[in-house]
Structure formats: C-alpha cells, structure tokens
N, CA, C and O atoms as a Tinker XYZ file with bonds, in Angstrom:
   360  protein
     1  N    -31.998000   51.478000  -21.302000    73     2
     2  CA   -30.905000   51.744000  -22.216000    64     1     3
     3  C    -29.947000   50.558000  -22.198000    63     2     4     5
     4  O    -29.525000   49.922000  -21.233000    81     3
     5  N    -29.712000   50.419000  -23.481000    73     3     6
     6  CA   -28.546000   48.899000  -23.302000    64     5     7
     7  C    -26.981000   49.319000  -22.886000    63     6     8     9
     8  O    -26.660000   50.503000  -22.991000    81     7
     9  N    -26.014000   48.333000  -22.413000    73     7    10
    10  CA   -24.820000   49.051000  -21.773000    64     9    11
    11  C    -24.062000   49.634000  -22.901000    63    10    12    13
    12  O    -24.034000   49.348000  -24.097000    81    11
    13  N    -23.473000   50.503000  -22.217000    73    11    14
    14  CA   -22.860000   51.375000  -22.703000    64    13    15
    15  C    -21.351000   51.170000  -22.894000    63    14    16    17
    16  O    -20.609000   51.262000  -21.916000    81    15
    17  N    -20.796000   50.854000  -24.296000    73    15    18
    18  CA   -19.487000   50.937000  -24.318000    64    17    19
    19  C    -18.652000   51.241000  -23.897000    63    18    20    21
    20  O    -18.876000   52.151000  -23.099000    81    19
    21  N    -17.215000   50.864000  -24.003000    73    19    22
    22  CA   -15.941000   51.562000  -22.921000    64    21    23
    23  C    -16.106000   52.511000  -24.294000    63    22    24    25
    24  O    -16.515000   52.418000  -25.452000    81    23
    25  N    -15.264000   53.886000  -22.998000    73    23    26
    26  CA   -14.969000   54.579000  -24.407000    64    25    27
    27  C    -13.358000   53.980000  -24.515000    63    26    28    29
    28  O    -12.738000   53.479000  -23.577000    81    27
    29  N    -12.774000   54.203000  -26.145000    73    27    30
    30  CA   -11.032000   54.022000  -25.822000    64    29    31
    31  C     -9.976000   55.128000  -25.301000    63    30    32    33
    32  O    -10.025000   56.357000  -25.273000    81    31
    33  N     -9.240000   54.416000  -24.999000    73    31    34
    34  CA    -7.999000   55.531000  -24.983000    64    33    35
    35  C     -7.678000   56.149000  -26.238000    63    34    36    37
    36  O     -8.232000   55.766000  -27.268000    81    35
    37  N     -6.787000   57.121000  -26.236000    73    35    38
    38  CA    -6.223000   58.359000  -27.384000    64    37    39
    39  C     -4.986000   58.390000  -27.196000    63    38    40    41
    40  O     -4.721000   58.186000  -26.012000    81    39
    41  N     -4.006000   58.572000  -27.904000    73    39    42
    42  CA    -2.470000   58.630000  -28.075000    64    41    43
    43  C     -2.738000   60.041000  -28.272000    63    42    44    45
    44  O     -2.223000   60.882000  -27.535000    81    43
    45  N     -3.546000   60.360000  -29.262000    73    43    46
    46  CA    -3.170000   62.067000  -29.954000    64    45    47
    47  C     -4.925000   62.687000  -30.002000    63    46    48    49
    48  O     -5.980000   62.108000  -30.266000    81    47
    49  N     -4.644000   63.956000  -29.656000    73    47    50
    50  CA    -6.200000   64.603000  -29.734000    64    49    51
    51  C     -6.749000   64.345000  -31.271000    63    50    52    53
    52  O     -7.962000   64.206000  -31.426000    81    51
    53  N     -5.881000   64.283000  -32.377000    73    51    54
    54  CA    -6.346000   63.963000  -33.487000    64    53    55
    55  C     -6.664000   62.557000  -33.757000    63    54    56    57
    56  O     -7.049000   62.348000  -34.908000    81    55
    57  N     -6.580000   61.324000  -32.805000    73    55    58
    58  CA    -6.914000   60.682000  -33.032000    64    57    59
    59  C     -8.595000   60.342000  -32.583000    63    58    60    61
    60  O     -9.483000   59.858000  -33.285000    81    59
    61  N     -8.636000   60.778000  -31.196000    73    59    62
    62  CA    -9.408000   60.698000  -30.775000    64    61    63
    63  C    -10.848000   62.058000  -31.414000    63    62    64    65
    64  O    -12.060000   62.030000  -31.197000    81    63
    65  N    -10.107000   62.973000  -32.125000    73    63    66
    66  CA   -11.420000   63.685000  -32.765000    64    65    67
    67  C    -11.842000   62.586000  -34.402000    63    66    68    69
    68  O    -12.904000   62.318000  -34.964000    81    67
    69  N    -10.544000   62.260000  -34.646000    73    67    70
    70  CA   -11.093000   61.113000  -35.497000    64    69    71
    71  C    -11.841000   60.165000  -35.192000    63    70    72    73
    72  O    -12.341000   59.783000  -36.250000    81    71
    73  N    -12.279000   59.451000  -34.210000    73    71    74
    74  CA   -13.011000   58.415000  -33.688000    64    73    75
    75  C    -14.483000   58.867000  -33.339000    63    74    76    77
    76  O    -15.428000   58.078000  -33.348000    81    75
    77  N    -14.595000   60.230000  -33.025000    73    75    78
    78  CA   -15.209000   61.048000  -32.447000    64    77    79
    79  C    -16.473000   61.341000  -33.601000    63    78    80    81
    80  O    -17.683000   61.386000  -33.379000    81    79
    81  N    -15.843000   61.499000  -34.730000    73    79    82
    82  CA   -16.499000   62.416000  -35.983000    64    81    83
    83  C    -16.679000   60.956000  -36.885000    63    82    84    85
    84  O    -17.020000   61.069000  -38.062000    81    83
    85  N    -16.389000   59.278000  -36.183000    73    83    86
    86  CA   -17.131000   58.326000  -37.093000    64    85    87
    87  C    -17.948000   57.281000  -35.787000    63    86    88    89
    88  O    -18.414000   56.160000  -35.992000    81    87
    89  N    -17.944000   57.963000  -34.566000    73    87    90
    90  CA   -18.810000   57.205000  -34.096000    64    89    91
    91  C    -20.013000   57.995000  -33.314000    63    90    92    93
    92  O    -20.187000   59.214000  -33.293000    81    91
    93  N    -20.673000   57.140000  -32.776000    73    91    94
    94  CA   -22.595000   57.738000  -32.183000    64    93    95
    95  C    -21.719000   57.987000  -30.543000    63    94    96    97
    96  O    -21.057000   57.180000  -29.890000    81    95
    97  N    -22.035000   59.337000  -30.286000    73    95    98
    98  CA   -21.671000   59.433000  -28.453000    64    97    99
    99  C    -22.135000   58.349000  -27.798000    63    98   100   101
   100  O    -21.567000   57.506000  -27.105000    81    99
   101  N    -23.979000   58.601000  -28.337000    73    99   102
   102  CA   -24.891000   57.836000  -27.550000    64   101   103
   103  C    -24.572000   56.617000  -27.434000    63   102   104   105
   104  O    -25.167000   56.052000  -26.515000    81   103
   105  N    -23.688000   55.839000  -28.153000    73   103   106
   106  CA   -23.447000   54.143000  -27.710000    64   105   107
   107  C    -22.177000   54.465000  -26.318000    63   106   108   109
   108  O    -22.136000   53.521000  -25.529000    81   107
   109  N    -21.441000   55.354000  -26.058000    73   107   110
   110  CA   -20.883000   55.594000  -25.053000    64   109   111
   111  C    -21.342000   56.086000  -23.607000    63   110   112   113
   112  O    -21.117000   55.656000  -22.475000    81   111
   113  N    -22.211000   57.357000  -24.195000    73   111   114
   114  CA   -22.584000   58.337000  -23.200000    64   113   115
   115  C    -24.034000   58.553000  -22.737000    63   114   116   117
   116  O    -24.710000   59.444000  -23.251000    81   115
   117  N    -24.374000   57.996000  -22.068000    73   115   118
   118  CA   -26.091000   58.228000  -21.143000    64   117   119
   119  C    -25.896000   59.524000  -21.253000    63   118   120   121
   120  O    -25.354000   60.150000  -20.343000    81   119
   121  N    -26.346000   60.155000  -22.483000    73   119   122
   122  CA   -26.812000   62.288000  -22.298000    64   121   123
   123  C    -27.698000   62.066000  -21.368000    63   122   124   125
   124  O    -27.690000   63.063000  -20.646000    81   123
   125  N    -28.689000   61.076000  -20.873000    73   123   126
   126  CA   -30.391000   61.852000  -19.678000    64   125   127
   127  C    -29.141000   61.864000  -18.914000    63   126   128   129
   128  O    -29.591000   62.801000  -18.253000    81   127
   129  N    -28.048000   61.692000  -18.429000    73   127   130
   130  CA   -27.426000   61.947000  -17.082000    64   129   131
   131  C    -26.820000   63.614000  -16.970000    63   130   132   133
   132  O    -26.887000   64.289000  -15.943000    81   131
   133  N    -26.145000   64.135000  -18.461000    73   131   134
   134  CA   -26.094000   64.988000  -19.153000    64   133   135
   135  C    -26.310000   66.113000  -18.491000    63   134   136   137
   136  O    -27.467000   66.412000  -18.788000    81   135
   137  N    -25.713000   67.257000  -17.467000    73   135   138
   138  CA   -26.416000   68.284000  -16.834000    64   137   139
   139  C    -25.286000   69.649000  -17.447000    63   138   140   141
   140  O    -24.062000   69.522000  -17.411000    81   139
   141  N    -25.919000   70.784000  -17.933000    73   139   142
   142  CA   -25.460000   71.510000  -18.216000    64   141   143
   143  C    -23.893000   72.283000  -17.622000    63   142   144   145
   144  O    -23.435000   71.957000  -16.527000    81   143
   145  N    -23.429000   72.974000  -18.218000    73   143   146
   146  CA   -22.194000   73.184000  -17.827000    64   145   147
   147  C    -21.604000   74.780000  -18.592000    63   146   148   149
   148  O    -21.633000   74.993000  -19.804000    81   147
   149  N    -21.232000   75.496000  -17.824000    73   147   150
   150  CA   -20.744000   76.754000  -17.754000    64   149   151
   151  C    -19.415000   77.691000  -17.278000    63   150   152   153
   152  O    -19.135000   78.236000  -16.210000    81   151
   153  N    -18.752000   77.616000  -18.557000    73   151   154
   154  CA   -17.122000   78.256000  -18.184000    64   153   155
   155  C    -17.038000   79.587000  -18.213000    63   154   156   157
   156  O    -16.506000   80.146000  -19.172000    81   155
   157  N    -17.546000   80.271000  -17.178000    73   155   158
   158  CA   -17.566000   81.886000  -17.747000    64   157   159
   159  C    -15.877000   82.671000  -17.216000    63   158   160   161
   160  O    -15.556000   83.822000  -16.916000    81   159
   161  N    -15.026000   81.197000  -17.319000    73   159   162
   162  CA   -13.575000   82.313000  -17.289000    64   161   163
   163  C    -13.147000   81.590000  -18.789000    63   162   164   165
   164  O    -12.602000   82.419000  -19.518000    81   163
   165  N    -13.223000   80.751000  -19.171000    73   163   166
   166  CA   -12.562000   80.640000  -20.688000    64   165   167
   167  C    -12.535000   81.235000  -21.765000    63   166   168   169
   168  O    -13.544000   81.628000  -22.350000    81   167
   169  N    -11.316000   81.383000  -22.182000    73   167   170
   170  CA   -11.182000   82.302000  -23.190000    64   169   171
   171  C    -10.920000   81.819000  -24.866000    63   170   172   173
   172  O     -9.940000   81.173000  -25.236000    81   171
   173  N    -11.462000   82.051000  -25.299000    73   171   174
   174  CA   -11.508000   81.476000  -26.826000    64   173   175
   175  C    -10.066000   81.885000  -27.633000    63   174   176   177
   176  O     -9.904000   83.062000  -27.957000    81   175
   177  N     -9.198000   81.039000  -27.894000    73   175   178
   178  CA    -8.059000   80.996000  -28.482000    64   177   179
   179  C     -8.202000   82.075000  -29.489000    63   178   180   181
   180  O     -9.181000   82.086000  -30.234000    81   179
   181  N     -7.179000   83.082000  -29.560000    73   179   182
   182  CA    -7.296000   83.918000  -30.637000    64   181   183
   183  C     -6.031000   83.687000  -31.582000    63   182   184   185
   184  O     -5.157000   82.907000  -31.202000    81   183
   185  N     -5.920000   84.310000  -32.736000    73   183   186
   186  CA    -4.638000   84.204000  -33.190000    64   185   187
   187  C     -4.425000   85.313000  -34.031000    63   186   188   189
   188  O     -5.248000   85.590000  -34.904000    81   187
   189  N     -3.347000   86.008000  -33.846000    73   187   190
   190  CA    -2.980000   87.372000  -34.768000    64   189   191
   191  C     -2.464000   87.344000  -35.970000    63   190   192   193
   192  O     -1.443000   86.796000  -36.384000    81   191
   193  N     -3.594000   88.253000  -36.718000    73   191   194
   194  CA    -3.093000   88.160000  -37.934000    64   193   195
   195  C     -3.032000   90.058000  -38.469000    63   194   196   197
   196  O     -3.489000   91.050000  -37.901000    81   195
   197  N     -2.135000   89.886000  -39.987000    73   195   198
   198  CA    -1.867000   90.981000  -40.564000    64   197   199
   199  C     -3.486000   91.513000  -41.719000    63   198   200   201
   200  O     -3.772000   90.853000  -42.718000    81   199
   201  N     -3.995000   92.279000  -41.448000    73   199   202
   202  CA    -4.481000   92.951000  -42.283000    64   201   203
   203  C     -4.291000   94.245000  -42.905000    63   202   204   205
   204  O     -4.104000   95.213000  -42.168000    81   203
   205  N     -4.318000   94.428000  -44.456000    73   203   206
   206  CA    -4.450000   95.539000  -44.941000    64   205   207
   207  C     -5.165000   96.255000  -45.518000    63   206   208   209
   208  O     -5.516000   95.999000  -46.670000    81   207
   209  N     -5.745000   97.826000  -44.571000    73   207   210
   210  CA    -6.833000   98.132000  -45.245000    64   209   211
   211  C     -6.427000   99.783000  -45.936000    63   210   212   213
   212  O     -5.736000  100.592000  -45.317000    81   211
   213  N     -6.752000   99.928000  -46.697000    73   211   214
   214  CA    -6.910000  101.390000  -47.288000    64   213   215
   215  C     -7.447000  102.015000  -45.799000    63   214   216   217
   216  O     -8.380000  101.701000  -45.059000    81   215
   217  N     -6.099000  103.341000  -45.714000    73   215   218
   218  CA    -6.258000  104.573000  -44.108000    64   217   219
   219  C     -8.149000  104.931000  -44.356000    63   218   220   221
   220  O     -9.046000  104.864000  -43.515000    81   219
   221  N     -8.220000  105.271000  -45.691000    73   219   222
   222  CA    -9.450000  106.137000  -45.599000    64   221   223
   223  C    -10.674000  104.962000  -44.942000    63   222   224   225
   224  O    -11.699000  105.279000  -44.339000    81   223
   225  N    -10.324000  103.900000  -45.187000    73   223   226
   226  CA   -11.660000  102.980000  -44.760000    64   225   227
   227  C    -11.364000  102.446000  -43.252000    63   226   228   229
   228  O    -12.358000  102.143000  -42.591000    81   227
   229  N    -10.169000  102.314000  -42.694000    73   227   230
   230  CA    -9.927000  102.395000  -40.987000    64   229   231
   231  C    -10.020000  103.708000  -40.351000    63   230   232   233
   232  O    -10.242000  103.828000  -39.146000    81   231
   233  N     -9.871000  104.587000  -41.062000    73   231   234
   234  CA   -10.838000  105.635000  -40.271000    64   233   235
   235  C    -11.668000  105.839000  -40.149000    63   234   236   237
   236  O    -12.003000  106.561000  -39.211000    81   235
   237  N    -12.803000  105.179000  -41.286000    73   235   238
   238  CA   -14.103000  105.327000  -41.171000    64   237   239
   239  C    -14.532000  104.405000  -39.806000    63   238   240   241
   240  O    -15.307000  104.768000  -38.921000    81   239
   241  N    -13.733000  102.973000  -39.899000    73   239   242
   242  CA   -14.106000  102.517000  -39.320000    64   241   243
   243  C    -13.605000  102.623000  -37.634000    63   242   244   245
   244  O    -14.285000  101.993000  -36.824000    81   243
   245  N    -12.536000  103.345000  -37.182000    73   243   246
   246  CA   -12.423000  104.039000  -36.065000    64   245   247
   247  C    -13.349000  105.189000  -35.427000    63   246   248   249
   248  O    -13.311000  105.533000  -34.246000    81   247
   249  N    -14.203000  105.733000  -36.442000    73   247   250
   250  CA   -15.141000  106.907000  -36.288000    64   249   251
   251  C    -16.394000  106.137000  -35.386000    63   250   252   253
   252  O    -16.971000  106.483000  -34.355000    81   251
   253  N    -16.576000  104.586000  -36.519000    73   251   254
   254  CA   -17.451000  103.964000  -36.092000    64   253   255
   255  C    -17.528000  103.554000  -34.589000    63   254   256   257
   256  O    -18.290000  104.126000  -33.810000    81   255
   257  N    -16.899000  102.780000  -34.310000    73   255   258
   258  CA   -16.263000  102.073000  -32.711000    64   257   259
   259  C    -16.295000  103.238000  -32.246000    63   258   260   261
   260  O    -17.234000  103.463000  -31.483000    81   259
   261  N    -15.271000  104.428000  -32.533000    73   259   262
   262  CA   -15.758000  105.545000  -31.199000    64   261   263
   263  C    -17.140000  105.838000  -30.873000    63   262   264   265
   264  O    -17.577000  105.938000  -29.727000    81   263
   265  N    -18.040000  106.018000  -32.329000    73   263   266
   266  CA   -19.360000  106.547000  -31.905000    64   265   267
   267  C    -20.324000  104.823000  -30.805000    63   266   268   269
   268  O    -21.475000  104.776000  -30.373000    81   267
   269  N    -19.364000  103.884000  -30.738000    73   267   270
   270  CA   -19.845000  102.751000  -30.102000    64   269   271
   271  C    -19.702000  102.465000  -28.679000    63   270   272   273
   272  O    -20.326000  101.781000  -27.867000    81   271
   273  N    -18.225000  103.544000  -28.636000    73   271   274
   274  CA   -17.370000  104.061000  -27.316000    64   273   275
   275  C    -16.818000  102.271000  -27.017000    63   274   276   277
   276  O    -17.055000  101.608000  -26.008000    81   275
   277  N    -15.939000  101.779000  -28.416000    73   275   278
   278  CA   -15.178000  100.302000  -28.453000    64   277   279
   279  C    -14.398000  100.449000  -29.132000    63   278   280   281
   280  O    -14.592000  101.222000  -30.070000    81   279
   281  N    -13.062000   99.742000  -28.983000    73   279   282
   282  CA   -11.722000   99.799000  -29.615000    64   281   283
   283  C    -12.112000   99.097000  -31.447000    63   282   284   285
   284  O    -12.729000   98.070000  -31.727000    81   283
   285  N    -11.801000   99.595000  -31.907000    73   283   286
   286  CA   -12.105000   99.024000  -33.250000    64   285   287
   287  C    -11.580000   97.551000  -33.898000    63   286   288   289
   288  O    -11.905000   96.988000  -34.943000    81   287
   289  N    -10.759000   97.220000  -32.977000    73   287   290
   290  CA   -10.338000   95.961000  -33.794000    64   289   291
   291  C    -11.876000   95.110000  -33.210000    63   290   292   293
   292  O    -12.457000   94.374000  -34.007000    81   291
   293  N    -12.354000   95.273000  -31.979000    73   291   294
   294  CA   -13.312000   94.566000  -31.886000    64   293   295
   295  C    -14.679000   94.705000  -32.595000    63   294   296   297
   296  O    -15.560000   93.877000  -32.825000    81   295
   297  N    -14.544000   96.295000  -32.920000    73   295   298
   298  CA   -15.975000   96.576000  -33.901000    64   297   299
   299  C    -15.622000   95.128000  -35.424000    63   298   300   301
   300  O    -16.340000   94.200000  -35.796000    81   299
   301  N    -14.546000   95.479000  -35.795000    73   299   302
   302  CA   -14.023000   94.877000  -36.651000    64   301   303
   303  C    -14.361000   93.139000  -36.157000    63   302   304   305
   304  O    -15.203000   92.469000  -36.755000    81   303
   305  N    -13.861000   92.807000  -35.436000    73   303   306
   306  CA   -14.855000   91.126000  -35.268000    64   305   307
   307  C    -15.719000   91.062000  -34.991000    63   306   308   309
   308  O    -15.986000   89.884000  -34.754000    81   307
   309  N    -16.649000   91.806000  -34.799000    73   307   310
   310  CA   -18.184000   91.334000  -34.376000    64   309   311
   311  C    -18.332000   91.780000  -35.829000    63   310   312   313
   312  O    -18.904000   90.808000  -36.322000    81   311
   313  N    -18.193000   92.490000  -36.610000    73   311   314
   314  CA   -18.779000   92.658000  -37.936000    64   313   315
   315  C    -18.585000   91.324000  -38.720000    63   314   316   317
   316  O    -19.377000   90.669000  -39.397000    81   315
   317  N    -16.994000   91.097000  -38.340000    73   315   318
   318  CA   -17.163000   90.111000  -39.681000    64   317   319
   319  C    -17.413000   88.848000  -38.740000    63   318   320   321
   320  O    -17.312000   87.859000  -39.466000    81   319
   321  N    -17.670000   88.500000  -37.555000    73   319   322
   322  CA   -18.208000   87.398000  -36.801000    64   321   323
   323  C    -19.895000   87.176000  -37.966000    63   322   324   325
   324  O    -20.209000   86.366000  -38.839000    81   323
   325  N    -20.717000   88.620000  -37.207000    73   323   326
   326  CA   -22.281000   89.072000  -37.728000    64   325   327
   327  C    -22.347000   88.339000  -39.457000    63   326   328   329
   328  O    -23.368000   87.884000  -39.972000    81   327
   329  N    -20.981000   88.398000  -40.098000    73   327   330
   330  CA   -21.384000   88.501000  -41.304000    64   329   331
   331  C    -21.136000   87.576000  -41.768000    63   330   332   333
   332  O    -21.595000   87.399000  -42.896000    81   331
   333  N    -20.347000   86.576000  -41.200000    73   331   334
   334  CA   -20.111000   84.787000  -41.262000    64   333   335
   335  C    -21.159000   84.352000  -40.704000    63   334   336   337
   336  O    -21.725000   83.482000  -41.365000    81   335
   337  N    -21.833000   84.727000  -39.353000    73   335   338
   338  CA   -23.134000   84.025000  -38.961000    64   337   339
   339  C    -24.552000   84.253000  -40.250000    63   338   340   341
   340  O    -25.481000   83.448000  -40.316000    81   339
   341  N    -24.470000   85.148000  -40.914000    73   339   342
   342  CA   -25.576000   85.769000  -41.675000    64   341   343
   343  C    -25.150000   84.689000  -42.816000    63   342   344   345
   344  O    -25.896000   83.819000  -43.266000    81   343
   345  N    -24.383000   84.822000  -43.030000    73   343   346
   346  CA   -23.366000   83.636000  -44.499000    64   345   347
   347  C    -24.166000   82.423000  -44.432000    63   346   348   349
   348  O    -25.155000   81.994000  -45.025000    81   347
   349  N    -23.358000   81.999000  -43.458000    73   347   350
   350  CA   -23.895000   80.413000  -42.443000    64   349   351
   351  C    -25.032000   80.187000  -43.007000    63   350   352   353
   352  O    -25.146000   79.481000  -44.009000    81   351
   353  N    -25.892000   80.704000  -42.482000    73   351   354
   354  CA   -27.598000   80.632000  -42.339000    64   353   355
   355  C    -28.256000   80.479000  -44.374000    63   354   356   357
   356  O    -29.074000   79.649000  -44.770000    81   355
   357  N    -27.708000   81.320000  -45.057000    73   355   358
   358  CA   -28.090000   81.612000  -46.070000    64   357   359
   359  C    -28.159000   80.327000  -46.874000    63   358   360
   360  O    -28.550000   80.349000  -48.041000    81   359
C-alpha cells in the first residue's frame, strides 16, 4: 500500500464532514488494519416532536402496542422506522 496521507485538522465538525464527503478514506486510512467495533451503551439522539392524530386512530393504535404488551409511541417508530426502510429499498 502506498503511504498514507496526514489526515487534517478541523475547526468545525462541519468542516471536517465536508472534507469527508469529497475525499477517498482509503488515501488516509489502512481499513485491512480496520477491526470491528461495538457500542452497546449508545444511545441514538432523539428529538421530540408534536403530532396530531385523530383519538379514534390512537386508540386503535394503543389497542395495538397493548396486544404487543409495548408503549405505543414505540409501536409508532418501529412502524414508521419499517416503513422508511421498505421506502428506501423501493
């Protein structure tokens, strides 16, 4: 493998995802050195938002999650997670 570039410094995370998204890792980074890696305490940034749904269709969908024995706001993101991944693909 030929040497491998410095990487640069970053002033701002946006700069450095800019540099990021117009250059090749591989002129920086030996991946065969590359060994997997696993955060099983991190938590994926959430952010709260307002939705409004017609009562008769959050009850349906509270009926649902109970018969799942899960709080419904989460039935509610894995559905529409399921239904952006299904999107995606199409």
């Amino acid at each position: 493998m030929s040497k491998l570039k410095k990487t640069p410094e970053f002033k701002t995370e946006a700069k450095e995802r800019e540099f990021w998204e117009t250059h090749d890792s591989s002129d920086y980074v030996d991946w065969s050195q590359a060994k997997p890696a696993s955060f099983p305490k991190l938590k994926l940034s959430t952010k709260t938002i307002s939705l409004r749904l017609p009562e008769t269709l959050l009850d349906r969908i509270k009926i649902e999650a109970n018969k799942r024995d899960m709080p419904y706001q989460s039935l509610i993101k894995a559905w529409l997670a399921d239904d952006v991944n299904d999107n995606r693909r199409a």
